[in-house]
VOPAGU-2260 file (C-alpha; in pm, 1 decimal, decimal comma):
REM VOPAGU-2260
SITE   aa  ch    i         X         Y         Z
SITE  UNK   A    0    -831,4     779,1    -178,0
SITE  UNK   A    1    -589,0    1066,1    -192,3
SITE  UNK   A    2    -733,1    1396,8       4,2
SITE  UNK   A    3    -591,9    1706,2     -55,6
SITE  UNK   A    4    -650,3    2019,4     154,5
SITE  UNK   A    5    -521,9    2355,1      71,6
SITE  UNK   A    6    -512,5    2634,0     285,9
SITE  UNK   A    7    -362,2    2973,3     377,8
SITE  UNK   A    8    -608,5    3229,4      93,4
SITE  UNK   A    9    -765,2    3544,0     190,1
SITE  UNK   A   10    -841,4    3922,1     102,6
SITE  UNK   A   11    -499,7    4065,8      49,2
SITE  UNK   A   12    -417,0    4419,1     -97,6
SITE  UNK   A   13    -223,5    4471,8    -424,9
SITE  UNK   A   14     109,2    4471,9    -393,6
SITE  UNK   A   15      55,2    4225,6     -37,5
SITE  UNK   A   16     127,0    3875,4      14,4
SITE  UNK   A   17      28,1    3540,7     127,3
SITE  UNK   A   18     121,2    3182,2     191,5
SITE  UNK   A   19     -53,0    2881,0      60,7
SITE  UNK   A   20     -29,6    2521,8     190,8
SITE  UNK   A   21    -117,8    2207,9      38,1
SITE  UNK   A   22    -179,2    1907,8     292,7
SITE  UNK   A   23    -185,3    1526,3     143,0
SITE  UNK   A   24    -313,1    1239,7     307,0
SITE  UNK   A   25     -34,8    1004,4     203,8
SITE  UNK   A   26     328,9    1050,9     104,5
SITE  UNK   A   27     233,3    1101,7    -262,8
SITE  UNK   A   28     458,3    1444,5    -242,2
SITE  UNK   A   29     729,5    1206,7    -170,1
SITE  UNK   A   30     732,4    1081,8    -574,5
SITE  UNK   A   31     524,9    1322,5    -762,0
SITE  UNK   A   32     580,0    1635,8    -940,3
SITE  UNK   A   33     321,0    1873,6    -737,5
SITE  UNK   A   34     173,4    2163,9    -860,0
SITE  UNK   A   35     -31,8    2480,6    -774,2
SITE  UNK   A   36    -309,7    2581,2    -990,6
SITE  UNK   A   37    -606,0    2839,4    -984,9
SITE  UNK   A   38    -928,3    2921,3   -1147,5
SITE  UNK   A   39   -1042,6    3297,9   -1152,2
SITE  UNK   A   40   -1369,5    3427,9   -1221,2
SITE  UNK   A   41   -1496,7    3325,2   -1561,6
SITE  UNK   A   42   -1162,4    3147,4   -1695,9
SITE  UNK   A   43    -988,8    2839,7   -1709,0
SITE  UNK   A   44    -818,3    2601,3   -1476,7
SITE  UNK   A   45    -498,9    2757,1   -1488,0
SITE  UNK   A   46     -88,1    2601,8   -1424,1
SITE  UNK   A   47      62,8    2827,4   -1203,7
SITE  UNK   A   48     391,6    2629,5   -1100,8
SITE  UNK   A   49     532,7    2316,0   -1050,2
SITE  UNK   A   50     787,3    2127,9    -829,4
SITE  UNK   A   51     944,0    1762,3    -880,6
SITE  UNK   A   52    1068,8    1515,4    -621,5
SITE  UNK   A   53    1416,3    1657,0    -659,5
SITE  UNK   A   54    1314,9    1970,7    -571,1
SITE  UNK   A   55    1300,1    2143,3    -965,0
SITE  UNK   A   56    1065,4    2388,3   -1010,8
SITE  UNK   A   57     883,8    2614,9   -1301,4
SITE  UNK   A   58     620,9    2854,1   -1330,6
SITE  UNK   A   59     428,4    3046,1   -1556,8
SITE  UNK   A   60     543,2    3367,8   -1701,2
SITE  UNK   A   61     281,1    3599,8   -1527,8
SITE  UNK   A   62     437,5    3470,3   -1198,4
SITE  UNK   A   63     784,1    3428,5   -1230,6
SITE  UNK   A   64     987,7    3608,9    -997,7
SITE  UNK   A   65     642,7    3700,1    -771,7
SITE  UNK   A   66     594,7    3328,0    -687,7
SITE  UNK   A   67     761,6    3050,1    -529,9
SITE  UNK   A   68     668,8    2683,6    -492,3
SITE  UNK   A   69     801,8    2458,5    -228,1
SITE  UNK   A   70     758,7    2144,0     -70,1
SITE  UNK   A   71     816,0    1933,5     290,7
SITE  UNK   A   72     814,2    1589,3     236,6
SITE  UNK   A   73     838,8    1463,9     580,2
SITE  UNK   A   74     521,0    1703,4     687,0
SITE  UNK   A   75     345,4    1583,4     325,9
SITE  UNK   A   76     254,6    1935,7     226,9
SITE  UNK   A   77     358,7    2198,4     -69,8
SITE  UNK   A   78     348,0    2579,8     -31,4
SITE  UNK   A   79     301,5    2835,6    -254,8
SITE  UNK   A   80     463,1    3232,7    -106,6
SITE  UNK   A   81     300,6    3446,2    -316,6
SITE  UNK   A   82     405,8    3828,8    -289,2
SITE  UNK   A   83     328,9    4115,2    -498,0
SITE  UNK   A   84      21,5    4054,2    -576,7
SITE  UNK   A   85    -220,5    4162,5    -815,4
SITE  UNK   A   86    -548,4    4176,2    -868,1
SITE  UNK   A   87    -570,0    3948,2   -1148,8
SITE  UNK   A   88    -446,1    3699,1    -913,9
SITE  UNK   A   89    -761,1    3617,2    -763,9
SITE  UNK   A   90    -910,9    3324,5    -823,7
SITE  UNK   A   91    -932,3    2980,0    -614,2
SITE  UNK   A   92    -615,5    2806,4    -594,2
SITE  UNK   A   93    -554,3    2381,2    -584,8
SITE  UNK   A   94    -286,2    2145,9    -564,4
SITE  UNK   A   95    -263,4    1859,2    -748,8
SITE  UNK   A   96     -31,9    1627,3    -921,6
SITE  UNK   A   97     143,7    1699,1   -1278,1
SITE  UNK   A   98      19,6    1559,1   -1562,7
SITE  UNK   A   99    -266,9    1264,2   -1639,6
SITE  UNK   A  100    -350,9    1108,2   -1304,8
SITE  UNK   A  101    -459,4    1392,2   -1123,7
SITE  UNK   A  102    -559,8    1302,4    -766,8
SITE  UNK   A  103    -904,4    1425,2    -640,4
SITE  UNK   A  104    -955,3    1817,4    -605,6
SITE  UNK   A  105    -938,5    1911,4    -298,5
SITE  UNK   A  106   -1219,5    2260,4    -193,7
SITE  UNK   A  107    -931,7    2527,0    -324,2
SITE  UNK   A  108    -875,1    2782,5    -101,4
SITE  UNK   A  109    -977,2    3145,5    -206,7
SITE  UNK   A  110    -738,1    3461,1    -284,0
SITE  UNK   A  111    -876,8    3745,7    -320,6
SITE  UNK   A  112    -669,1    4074,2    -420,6
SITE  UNK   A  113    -855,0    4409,3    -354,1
SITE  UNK   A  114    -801,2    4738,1    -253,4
C-alpha cells in the first residue's frame, strides 16, 4: 500500500509562516497530480492546491498568492510554503492524490495559527 506522511505543522502567529512536507512511499509523485488539503475545526475536507507531473499548479482563492505547492520527484515528497497566515488557516493538513483514487490518508499534520 501507498503511505503517506506529512510533516512540518505547528503553532505559528498570524501573519507567520511554515513549511509542509509530504513523504510517499513509492514514486507515485512521479505520475500523479498531488495535492494539499486540510480539515479545520467543525468543517469540511477542504482543496487547498494542486500540482501535476509537469509541474502545473492551482489553488484555491483564499490562498492564492499566500501559498505555494511544490514537488521533488527524485526525494518522492510535495511541499506546501505557507506564509501569511491566518487564523482561519488552522486546521490539519494531508496530501493526497487528485481526483477518484485517493491513496490512504496519511495522520495530517497540525497548523495551528494563534496569537
Amino acid at each position: 500500500q501507498v503511505q503517506l506522511v506529512e510533516s512540518g505543522g505547528g503553532l505559528v502567529q498570524p501573519g507567520g509562516s511554515l513549511r509542509l512536507s509530504c513523504a510517499a512511499s513509492v514514486n507515485m509523485s512521479n505520475v500523479y497530480t498531488m495535492t494539499w488539503y486540510r480539515r479545520a475545526p467543525g468543517k469540511q475536507l477542504e482543496l487547498v492546491a494542486t500540482i501535476s507531473s509537469s509541474g502545473d499548479t492551482t489553488y484555491a482563492d483564499s490562498v492564492k498568492g499566500r501559498f505555494t505547492i511544490s514537488r521533488d520527484n527524485a526525494k518522492k515528497t510535495v511541499s506546501l510554503q505557507m506564509n501569511s497566515l491566518k487564523a482561519e488557516y488552522t486546521a490539519v493538513y494531508y496530501c493526497n492524490r487528485y481526483g477518484t483514487g485517493s491513496f490512504r490518508w496519511g495522520q495530517g499534520t497540525q497548523v495551528t495559527v494563534s496569537p
